[in-house]
C-alpha positions in Angstrom: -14.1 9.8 0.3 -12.6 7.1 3.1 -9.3 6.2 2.7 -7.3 2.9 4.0 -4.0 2.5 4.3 -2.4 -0.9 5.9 1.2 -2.9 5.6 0.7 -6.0 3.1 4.0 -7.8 3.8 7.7 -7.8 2.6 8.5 -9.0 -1.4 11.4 -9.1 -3.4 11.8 -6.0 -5.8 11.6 -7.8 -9.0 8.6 -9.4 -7.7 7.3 -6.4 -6.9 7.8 -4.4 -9.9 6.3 -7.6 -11.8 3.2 -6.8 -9.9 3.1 -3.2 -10.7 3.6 -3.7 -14.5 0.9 -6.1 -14.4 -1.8 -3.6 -12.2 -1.1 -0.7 -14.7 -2.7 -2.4 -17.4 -5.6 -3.8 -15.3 -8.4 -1.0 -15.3 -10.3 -2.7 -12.7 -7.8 -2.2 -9.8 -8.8 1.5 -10.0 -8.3 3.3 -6.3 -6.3 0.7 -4.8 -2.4 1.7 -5.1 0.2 -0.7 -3.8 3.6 1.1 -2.9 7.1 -0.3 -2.4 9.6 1.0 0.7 12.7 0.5 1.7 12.4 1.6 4.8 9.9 1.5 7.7 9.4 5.2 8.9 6.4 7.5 9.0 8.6 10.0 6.6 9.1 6.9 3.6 5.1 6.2 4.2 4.5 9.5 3.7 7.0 10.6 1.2 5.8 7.4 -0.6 1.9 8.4 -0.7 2.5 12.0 -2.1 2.1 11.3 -5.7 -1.0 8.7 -5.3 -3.9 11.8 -4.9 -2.4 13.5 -7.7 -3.0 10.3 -10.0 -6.2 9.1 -8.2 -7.4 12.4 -7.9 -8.1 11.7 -4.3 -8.0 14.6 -1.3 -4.3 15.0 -0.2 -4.7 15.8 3.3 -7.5 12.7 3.8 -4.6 10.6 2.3 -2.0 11.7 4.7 -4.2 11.9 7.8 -5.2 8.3 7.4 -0.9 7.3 6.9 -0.5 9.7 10.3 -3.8 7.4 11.5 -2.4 4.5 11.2 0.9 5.0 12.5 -0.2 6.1 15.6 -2.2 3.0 16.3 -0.4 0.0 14.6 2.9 0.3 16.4 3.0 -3.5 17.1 2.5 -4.1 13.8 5.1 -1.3 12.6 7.4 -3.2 14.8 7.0 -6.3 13.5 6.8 -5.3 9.5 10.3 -3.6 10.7 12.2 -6.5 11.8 10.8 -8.7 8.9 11.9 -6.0 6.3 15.5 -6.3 8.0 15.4 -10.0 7.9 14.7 -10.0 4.1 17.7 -8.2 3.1 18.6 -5.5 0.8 16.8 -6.6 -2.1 13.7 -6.5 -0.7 10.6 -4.2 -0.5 8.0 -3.2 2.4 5.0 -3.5 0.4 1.8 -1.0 1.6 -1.6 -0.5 0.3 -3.6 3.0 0.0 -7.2 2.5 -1.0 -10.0 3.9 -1.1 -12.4 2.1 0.7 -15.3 1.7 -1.8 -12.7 0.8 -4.3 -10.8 -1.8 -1.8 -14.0 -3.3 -1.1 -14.9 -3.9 -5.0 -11.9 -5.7 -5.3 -12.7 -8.0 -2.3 -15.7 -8.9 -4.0 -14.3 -9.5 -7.4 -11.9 -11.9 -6.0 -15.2 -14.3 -3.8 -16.9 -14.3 -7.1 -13.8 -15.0 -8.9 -13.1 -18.6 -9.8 -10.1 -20.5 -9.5 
């Protein structure tokens, strides 16, 4: 199994924890995990993907190797997601989404087919 793993933006908590409820009664999101952070280190990405796997039932060390992945080659955009995470203020959230790629992919397409 492929994992992704990618910085969605900054959103307030209660915003955030709105969206969480909503996802844990939505079957259909299945494989696609959105965490909340604090802070913007390699230690909170990982600290925050530890209990995902376990849920998912997804390969722990795939999971972490893709975090590792892509904090070695997104520094810019580490950077940036940083600074706007400071900006926001205390009662915000870095948001982040693990997938698994087949699963990210069927939501994609759900939401072209979906209509508005």
């Amino acid at each position: 199994m492929k994992y992704t793993f990618d910085i969605v933006g900054v959103s307030p908590l209660l915003q955030f924890f709105n969206h969480q409820q909503q996802n844990e009664q939505k079957p259909s999101h299945q494989g696609v995990e959105y965490l909340g952070m604090h802070t913007c280190t390699l230690d909170t990405f990982l600290q925050s993907v530890e209990s995902v796997p376990e849920k998912c039932g997804w390969n722990l060390d795939q999971v972490v190797d893709t975090v590792i992945k892509f904090w070695l080659n997104n520094s810019d955009s580490i950077s940036y997601w940083k600074v706007c995470l400071s900006n926001a203020g205390k009662d915000n959230l870095l948001v982040t989404r693990l997938a698994d790629i087949t699963a990210l992919q069927t939501e994609f397409e759900s939401l072209l087919h979906k209509k508005w």
